[in-house]
C-alpha positions as CSV (number, residue, x, y, z in Angstrom):
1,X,165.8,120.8,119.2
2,X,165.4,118.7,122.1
3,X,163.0,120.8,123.7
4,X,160.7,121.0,120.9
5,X,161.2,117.3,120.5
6,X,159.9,116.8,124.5
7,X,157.5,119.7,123.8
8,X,155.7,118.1,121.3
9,X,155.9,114.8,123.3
10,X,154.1,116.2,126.7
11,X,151.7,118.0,124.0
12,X,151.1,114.8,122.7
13,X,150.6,113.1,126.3
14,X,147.9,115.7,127.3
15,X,145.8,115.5,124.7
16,X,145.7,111.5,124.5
17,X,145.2,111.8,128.5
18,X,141.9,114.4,127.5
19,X,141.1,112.0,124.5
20,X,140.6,109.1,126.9
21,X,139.1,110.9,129.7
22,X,136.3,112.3,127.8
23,X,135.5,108.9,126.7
24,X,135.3,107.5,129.8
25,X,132.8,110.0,130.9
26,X,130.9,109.9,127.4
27,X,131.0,105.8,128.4
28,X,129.5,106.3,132.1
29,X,126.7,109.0,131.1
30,X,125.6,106.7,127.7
31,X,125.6,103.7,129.8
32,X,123.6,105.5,132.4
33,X,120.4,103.7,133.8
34,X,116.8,105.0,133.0
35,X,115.0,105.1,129.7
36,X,115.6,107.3,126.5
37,X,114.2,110.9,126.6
38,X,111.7,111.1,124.1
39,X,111.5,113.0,121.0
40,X,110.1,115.8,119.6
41,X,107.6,116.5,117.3
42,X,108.2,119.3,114.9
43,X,105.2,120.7,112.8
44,X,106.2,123.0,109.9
45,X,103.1,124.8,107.8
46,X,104.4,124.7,104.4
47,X,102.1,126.1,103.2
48,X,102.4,129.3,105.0
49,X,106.7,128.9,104.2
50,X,105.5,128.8,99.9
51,X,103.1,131.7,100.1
52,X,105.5,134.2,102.5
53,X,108.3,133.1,99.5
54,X,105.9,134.7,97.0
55,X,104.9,137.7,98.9
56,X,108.8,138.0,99.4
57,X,109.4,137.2,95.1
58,X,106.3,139.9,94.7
59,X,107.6,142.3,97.0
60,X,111.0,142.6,94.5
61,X,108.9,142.6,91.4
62,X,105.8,144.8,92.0
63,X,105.9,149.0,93.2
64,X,105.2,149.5,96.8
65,X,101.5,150.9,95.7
66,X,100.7,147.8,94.0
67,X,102.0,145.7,97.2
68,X,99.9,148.2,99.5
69,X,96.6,147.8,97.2
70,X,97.5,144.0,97.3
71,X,98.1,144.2,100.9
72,X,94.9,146.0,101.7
73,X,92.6,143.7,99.6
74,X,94.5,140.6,101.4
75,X,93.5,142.0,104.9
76,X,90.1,143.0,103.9
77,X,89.3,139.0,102.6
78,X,90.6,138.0,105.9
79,X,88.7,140.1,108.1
80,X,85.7,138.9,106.2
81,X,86.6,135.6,106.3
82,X,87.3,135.9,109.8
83,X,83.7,137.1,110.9
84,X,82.3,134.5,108.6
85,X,83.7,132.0,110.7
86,X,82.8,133.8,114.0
87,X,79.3,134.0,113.2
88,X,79.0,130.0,112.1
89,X,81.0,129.0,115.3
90,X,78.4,131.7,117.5
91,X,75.6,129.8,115.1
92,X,76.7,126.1,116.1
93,X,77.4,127.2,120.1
94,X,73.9,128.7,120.3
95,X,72.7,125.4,118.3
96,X,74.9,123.3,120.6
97,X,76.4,121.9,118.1
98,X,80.4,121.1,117.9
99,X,81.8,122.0,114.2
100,X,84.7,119.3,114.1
101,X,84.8,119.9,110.3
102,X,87.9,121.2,108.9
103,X,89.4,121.2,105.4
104,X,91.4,118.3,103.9
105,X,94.9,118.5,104.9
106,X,98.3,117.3,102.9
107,X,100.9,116.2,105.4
108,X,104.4,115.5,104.9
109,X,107.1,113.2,105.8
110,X,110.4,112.8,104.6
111,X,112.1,109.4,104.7
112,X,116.2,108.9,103.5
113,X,116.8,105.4,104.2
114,X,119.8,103.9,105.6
115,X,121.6,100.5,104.8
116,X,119.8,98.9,108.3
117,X,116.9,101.4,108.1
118,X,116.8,102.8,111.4
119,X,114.9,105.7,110.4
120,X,111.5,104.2,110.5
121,X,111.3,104.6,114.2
122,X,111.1,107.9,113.7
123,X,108.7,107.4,110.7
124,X,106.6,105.1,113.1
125,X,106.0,108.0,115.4
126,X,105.4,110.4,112.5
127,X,102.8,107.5,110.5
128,X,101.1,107.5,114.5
129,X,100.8,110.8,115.0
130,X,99.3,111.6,111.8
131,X,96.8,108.5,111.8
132,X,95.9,109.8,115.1
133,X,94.3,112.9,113.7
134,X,93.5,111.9,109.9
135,X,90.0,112.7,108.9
136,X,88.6,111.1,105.2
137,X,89.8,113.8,102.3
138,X,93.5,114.2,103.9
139,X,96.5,112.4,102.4
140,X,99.9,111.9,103.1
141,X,103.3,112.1,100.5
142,X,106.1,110.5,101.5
143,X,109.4,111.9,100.0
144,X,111.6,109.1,99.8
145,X,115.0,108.4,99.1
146,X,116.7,104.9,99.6
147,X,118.8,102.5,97.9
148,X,117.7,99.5,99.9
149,X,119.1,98.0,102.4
150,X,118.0,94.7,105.0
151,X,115.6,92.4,104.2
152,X,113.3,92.7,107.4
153,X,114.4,96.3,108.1
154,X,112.5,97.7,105.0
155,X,109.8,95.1,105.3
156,X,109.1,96.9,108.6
157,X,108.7,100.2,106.9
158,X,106.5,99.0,104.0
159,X,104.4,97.9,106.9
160,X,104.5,101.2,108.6
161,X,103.3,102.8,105.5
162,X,100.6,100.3,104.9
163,X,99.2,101.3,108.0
164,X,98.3,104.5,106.2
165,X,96.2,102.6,103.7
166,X,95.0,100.7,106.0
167,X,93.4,103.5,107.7
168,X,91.7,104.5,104.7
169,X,94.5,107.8,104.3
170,X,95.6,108.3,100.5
171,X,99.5,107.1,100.6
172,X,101.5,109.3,97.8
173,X,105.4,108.2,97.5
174,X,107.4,111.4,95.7
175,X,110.7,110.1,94.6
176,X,113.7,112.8,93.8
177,X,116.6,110.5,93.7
178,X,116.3,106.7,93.9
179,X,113.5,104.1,95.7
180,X,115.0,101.1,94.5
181,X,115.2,97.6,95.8
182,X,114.0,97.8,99.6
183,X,113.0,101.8,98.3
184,X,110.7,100.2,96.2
185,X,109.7,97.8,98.5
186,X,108.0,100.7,100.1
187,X,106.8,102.8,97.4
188,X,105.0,100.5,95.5
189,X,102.7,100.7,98.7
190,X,101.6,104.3,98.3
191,X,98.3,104.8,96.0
192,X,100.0,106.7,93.9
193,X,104.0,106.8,92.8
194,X,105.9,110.2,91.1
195,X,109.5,110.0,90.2
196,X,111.7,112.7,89.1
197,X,113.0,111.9,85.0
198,X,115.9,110.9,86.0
199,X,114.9,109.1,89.5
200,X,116.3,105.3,89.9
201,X,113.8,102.9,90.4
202,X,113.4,99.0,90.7
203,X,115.9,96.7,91.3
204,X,114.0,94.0,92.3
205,X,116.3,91.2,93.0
206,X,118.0,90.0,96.0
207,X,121.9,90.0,96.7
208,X,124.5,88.5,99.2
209,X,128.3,88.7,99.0
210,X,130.9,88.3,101.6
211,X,134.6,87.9,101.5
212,X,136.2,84.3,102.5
213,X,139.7,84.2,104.3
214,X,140.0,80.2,104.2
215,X,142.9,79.9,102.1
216,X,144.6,82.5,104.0
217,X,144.2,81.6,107.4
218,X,145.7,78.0,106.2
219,X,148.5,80.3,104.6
220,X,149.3,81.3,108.2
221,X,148.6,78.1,109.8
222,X,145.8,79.2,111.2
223,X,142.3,77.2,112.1
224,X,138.7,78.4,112.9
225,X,136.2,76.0,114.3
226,X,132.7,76.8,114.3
227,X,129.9,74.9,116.1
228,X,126.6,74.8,115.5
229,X,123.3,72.5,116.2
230,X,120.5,72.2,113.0
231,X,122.4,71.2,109.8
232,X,122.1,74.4,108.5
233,X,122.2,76.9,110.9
234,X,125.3,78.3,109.2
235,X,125.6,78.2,105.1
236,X,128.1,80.1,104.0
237,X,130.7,81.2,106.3
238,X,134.1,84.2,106.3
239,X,136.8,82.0,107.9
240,X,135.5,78.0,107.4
241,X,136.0,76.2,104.0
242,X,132.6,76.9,102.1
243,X,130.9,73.8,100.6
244,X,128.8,73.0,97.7
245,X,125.9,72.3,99.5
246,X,126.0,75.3,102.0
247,X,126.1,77.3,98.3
248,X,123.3,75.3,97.2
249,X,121.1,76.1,100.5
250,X,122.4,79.6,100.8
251,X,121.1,80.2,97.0
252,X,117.7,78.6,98.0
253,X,117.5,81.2,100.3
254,X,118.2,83.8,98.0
255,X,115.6,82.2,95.8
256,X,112.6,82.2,98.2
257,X,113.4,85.9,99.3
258,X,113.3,87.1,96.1
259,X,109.9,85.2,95.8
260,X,108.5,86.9,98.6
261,X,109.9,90.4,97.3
262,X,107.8,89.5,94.1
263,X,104.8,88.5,96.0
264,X,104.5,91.6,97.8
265,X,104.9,93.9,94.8
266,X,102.1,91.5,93.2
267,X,100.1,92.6,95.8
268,X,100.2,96.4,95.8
269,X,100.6,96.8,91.9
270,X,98.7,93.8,90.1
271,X,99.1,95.3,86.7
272,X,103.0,94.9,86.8
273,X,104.7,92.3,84.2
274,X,106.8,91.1,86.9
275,X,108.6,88.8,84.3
276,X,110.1,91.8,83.4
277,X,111.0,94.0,85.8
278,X,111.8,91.8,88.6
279,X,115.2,90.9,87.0
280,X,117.0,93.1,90.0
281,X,117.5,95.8,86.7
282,X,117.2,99.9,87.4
283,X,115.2,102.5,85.7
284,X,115.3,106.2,85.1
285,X,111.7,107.6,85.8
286,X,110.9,108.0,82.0
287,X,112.0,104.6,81.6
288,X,109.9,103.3,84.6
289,X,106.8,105.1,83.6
290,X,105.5,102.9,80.1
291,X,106.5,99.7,82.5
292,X,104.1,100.4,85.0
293,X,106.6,101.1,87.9
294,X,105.8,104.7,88.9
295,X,102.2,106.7,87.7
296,X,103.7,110.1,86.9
297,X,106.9,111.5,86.4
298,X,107.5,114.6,88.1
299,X,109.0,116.4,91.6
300,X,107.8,116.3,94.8
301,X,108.1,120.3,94.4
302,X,106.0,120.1,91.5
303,X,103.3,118.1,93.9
304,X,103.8,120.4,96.5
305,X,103.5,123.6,94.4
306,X,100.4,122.8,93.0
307,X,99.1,121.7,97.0
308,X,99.2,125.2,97.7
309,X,97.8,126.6,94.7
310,X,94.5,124.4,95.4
311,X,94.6,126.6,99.0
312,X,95.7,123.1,100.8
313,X,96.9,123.1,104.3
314,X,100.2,121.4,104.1
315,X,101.8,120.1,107.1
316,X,105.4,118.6,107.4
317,X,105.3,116.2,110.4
318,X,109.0,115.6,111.8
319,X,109.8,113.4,114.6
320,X,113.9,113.5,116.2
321,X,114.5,111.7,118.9
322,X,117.1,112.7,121.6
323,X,120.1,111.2,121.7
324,X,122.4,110.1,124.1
325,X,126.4,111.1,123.4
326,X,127.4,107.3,122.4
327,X,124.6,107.0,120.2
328,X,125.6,110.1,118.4
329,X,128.9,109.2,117.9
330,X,127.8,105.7,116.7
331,X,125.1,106.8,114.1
332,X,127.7,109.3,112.7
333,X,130.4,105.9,111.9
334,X,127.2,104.0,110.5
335,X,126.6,107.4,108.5
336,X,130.1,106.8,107.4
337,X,129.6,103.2,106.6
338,X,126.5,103.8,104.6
339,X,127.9,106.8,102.5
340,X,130.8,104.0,101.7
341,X,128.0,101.7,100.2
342,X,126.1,103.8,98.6
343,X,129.9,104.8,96.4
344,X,129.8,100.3,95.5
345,X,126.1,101.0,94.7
346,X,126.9,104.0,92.3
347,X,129.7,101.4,90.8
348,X,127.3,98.7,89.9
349,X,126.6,97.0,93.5
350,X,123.3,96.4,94.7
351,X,122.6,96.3,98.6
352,X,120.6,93.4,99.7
353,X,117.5,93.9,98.7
């Protein structure tokens, strides 16, 4: 019994001794000088992806001579398609002429928003990359999916996708799930907003709530000082004894944020009774519809689908940055953190804005 007992004990040493090792090195290579590695740019056609899923749906529900007489008129259109466009390119080069026309395109980003919304640098190199290339007739649809999150985190990404109306690109925002609060922040950008029946949207109010351990450090005979310089460069504070007045100032705050929240919704949808819907209240998609919140319900499959039916070209732009070990192992705790809020959110708790 002993043996197992010490067994289990040098077991037990080896691995902690591996444990801290391998975080020592993870530590030295994170903390490595030199800049981040970029990121990649993935481009996937959709288009292509929705019409090899109906040859494959076809190819189950058709006889193999139908497919083949399918499959011979298919090549046939393509071949004279194909010399179509060699003899108008041979026309222009003879002409000297550069044929930089090409046909409206539909591109596609996906953005699923975090408490801190740290994926719009990635949406910022997607927004760039697109802009880059855009040409009058194209558009972009945003698939978004957020619950909100900081203040000036998702007033960055409204920004970022403002620079596509800006540029004179039609902004479409698809929402599945839930674009509330900072989510709608950003959506009510886009030109045009679809939400899914049963899609959350709204909540546009403004919240702050933290715990206060006063009475408990002077339980424990225990004091916190805090210093600071500007009367109220500190309001409301964890471990100090909170007054009326920092509760007065902190609430102004609240106040004027909330304004500002307004103001910019104002802006991007005019027609909006803000009296009532900027009460920090949700709404199902059928709800938000009559109210003036979205323009359509419906999927962003149900956009998509009908994209390639029209014979668009639709592109789904993807940008991932590398990552260093640390920072992997960091983003998956604030994963971790944010799946824990979003539970308080599906209880009744609204992030911040």
């Amino acid at each position: 019994m002993d043996f197992l007992f010490e067994y289990g004990l040098f077991l037990l040493k080896a691995a902690t001794f591996v444990v801290v090792v391998f975080a020592i090195f993870a530590i030295i290579r994170g903390g490595g000088k030199g800049a981040a590695q970029p990121g990649e740019l993935k481009i996937t056609n959709l288009t292509e992806a929705f019409k090899d899923t109906i040859s494959t749906m076809e190819s189950h529900l058709y006889d193999d001579a139908a497919m083949k007489l399918r499959e011979k008129e298919e090549k046939k259109a393509d071949k004279a398609k194909a010399k179509e466009e060699k003899s108008k390119a041979k026309e222009l080069a003879n002409s000297g002429d550069l044929d930089t026309s090409r046909k409206p395109q539909l591109f596609v980003i996906d953005f699923n928003g975090s408490i801190d919304a740290r994926e719009v640098g990635a949406m910022r190199e997607e927004i760039t990359a697109i802009l880059a290339v855009a040409k009058e007739g194209d558009e972009v649809l945003v698939r978004l999916e957020s619950g909100g999150g900081m203040v000036h985190a998702y007033g960055l990404a409204s920004s970022q996708l403002d620079r596509v109306k800006k540029a004179g690109v039609k902004l479409t925002i698809s929402v599945d799930k839930v674009a509330a609060s900072g989510g709608y922040m950003m959506a009510c950008v886009a030109d045009k907003i679809i939400a899914a029946p049963f899609a959350i949207v709204g909540s546009i109010g403004v919240i702050a709530q933290l715990p206060n351990f006063n009475k408990l450090l002077k339980k424990n005979d225990i004091e916190f000082e805090q210093l600071t310089a500007g009367e109220f460069k500190r309001t409301l504070t964890m471990f100090g004894e909170n007054t009326d007045k920092a509760r007065e100032k902190f609430q102004e705050e609240l106040e004027q944020t909330h304004g500002l929240f307004k103001d910019f919704i104002a802006d991007h949808r005019p027609d909006l009774e803000l009296t009532k819907v900027a009460t920090g209240e949700h709404w199902f998609g059928n709800q938000a519809l009559p109210l003036g919140l979205i323009d359509e319900v419906g999927t962003s499959d149900d956009f998509l689908m009908a994209a390639c039916k029209e014979d668009r070209d639709i592109l789904k732009i993807q940008y991932t940055a590398r990552k260093k070990l640390m920072d992997k192992v960091f983003d998956s705790s604030s994963e971790a953190v944010d799946r824990l809020l979003l539970k308080w959110v599906a209880r009744g708790q609204r992030p911040i804005v």
